[in-house]
C-alpha positions in Angstrom: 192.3 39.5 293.3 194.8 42.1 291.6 197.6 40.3 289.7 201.0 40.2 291.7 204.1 39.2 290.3 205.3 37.0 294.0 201.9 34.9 293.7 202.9 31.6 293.5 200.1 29.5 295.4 196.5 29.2 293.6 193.8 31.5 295.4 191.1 29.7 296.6 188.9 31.2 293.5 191.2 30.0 291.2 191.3 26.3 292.7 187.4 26.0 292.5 187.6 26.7 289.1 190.1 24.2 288.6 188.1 21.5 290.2 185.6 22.1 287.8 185.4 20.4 284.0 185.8 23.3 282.6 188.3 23.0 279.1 191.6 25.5 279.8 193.7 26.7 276.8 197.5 26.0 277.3 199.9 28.8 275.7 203.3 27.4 274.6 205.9 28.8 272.3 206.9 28.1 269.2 209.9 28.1 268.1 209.6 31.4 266.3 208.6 32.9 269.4 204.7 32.8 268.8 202.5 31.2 270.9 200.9 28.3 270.4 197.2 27.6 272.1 195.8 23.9 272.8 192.3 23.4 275.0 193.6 21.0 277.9 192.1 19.1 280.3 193.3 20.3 283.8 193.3 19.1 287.6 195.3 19.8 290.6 197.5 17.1 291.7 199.5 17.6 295.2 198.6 21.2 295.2 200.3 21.4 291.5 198.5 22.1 288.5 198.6 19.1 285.9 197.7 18.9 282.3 197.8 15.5 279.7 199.7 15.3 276.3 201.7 12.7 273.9 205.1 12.9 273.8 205.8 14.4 270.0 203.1 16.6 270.2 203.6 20.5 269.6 202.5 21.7 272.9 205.0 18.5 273.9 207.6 20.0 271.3 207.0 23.2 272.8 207.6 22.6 276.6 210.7 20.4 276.4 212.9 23.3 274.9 211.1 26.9 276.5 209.1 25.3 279.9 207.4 28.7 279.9 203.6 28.4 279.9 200.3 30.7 280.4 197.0 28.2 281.2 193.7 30.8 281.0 190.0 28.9 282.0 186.8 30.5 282.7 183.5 29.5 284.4 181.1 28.4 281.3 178.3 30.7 283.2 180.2 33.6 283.3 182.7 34.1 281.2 183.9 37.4 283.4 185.0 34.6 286.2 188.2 33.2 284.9 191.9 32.8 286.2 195.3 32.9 284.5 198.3 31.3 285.5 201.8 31.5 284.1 204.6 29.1 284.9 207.1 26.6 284.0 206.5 23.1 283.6 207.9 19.9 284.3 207.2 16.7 282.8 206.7 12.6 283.3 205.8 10.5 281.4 205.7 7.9 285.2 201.9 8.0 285.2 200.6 9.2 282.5 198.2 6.9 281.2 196.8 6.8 284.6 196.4 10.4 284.6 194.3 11.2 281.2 192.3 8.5 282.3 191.7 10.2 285.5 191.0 13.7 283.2 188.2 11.1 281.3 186.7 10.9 284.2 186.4 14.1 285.2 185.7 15.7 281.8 183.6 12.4 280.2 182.4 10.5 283.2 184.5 7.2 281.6 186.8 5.6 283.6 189.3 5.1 280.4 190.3 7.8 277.8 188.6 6.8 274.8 191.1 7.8 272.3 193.9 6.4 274.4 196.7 4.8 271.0 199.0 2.6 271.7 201.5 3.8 269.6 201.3 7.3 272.1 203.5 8.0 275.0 200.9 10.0 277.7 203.0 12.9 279.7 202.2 14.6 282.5 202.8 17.9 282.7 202.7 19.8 286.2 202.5 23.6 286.4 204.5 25.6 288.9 202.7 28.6 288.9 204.6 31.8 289.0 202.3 34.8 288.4 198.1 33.9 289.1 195.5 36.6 288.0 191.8 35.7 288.6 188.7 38.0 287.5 
């Protein structure tokens, strides 16, 4: 698919990836302008792309003062089939827990996240893609 600015639904290709556990790597800002890059666990979630943090974290930091984001992923066979997404985010923390331990289940095969703290505030973060390029 050639890239094109108006995309704003994920292409079939792009969705089956998704679907898959395959590890994406989130690109937030910094507040010097650089960007940032954190491997995520992803999913699609009412047709809206969804990744997990804690509230405090960088990539957490990051999104609550620029919401502008790039997620990239590949297929682990072929590192040629991949799909990047830019958008801007919104966030909840309604859910969140729920969420990553949905992600461990997909990623791990556990039906809770086993680092989950106590002390940590999950947030979901959904992706409203504005530009999708896939290989």
């Amino acid at each position: 698919m050639a890239p094109d600015a108006s995309t704003t639904e994920i292409p079939a290709a792009a969705r089956e990836l998704l679907d898959k556990p395959v590890v994406a790597f989130l690109a937030t800002i910094d507040p010097d302008g650089l960007p940032q890059v954190t491997p995520v666990w992803v999913n699609v979630e009412d047709g809206r792309i969804a990744v997990n943090t804690a509230e405090g974290r960088v990539k957490h930091r990051n999104m609550q003062r620029d919401p502008r984001v790039t997620l990239a992923l590949h297929a682990p066979e072929d590192v040629y089939d991949w799909v990047s997404i830019q958008g801007r985010v919104t966030m909840t923390t309604e859910g969140g827990d729920a969420h990553i331990d949905r992600l461990a289940k997909k990623y791990l095969g556990k039906d809770r996240y086993p680092w989950h703290k106590e002390s940590e505030t999950r947030v979901r973060v959904f992706i409203e893609p504005v530009r999708v390029v896939t290989s």
